[in-house]
ROTORKOL-241662 format. One record per residue (C-alpha): residue number from 1; residue in three letters; x, y, z. Coordinates in nm, 4 decimals, decimal comma, padded with zeros to 6 digits. Layout:
BEGIN
NUM/ALA/X/Y/Z .
...
END
This chain:
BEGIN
1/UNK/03,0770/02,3809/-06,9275 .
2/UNK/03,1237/02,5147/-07,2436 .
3/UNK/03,0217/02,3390/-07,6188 .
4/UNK/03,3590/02,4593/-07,6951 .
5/UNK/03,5124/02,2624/-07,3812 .
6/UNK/03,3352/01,9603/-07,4528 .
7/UNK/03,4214/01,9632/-07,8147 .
8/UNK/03,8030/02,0260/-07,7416 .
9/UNK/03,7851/01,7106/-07,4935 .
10/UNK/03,6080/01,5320/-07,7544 .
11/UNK/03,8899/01,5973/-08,0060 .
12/UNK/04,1534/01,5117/-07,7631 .
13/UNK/03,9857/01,1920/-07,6856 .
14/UNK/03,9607/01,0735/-08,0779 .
15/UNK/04,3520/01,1886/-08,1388 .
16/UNK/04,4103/00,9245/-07,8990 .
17/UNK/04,2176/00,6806/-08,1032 .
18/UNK/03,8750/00,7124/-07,9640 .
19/UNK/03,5460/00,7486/-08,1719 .
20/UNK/03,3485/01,0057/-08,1461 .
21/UNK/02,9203/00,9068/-08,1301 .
22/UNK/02,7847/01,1741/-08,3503 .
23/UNK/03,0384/00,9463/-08,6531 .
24/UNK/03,0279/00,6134/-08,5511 .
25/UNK/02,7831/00,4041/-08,3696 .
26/UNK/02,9523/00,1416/-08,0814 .
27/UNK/02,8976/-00,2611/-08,2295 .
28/UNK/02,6525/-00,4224/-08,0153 .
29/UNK/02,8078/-00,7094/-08,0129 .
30/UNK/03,1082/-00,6473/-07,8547 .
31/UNK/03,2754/-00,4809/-07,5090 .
32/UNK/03,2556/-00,0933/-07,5619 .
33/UNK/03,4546/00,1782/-07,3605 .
34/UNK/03,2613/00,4873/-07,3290 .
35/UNK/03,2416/00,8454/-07,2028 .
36/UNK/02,9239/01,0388/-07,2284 .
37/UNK/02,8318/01,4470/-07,1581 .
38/UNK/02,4962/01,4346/-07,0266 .
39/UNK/02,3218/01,6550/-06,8255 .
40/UNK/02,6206/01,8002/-06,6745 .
41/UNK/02,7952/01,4689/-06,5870 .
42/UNK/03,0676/01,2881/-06,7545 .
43/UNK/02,9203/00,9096/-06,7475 .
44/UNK/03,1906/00,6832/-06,8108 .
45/UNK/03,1458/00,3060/-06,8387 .
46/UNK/03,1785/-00,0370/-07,0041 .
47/UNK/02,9352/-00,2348/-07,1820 .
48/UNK/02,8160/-00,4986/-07,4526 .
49/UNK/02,4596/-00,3293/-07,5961 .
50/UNK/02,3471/-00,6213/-07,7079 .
51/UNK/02,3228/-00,7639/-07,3337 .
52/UNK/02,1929/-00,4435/-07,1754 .
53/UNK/01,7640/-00,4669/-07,0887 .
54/UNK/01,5874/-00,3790/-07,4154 .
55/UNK/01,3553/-00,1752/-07,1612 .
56/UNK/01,6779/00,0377/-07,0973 .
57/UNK/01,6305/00,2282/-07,4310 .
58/UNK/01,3992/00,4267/-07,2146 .
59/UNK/01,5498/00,4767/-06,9377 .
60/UNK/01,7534/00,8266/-06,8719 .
61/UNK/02,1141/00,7295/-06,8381 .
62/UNK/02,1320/00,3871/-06,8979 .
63/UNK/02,4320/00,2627/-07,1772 .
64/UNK/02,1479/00,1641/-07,4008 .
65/UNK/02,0066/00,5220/-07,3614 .
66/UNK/02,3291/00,7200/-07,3698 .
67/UNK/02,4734/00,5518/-07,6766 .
68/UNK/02,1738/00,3762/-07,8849 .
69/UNK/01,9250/00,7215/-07,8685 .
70/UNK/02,1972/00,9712/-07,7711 .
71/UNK/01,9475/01,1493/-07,6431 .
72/UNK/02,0103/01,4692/-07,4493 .
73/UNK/02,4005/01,4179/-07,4894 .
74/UNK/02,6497/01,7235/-07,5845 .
75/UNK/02,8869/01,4611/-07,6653 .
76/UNK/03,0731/01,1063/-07,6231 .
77/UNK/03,3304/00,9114/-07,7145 .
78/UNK/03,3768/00,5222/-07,7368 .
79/UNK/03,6001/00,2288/-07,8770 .
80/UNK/03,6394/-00,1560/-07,8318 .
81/UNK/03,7680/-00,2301/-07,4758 .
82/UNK/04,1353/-00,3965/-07,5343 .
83/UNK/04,0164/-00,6801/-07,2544 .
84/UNK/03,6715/-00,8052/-07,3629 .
85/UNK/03,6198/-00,9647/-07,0451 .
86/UNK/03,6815/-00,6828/-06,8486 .
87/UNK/03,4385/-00,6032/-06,6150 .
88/UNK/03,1114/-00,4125/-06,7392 .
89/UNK/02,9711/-00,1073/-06,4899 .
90/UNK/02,9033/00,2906/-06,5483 .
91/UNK/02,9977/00,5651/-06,3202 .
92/UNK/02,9254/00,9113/-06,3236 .
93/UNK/03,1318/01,2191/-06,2253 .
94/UNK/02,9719/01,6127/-06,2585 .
95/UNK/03,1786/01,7324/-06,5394 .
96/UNK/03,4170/01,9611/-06,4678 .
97/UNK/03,5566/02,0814/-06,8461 .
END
């Protein structure tokens, strides 16, 4: 996994209207869509950061975590879920570039 690979899936991801985390910050208010490159997983997910544990900004891999410190991350993506009642959860899948 190559910063090259993860920047070219980055890029591919924001031509098709995603934002990419190192220039924009998600709303906290409101149903994000995410993908994450941490730690050699792709951690992809749903959330409202507003209603995720306060605590969880301490916690390695939690939403709160991934996209509020962006700490150890190579790189993410979000944008505002097109259901906002869609159902919130995370998975994670070893990145494969």
């Amino acid at each position: 996994m190559s910063e090259y690979e993860i920047t070219q899936w980055r890029k591919r991801l924001e031509r098709k209207g995603w934002l990419g985390l190192s220039r924009s910050s998600p709303p906290i208010d409101r149903l994000v869509e995410y993908h994450v490159v941490w730690q050699g997983w792709l951690v992809s997910g749903r959330c409202i950061l507003g209603k995720e544990l306060k605590n969880d900004w301490w916690v390695p891999g939690t939403p709160q975590y991934l996209l509020s410190r962006k700490h150890g991350i190579s790189d993410g993506v979000w944008r505002l879920a097109k259901d906002q009642q869609a159902e919130v959860g995370q998975v994670r899948r070893r990145w494969a570039g």
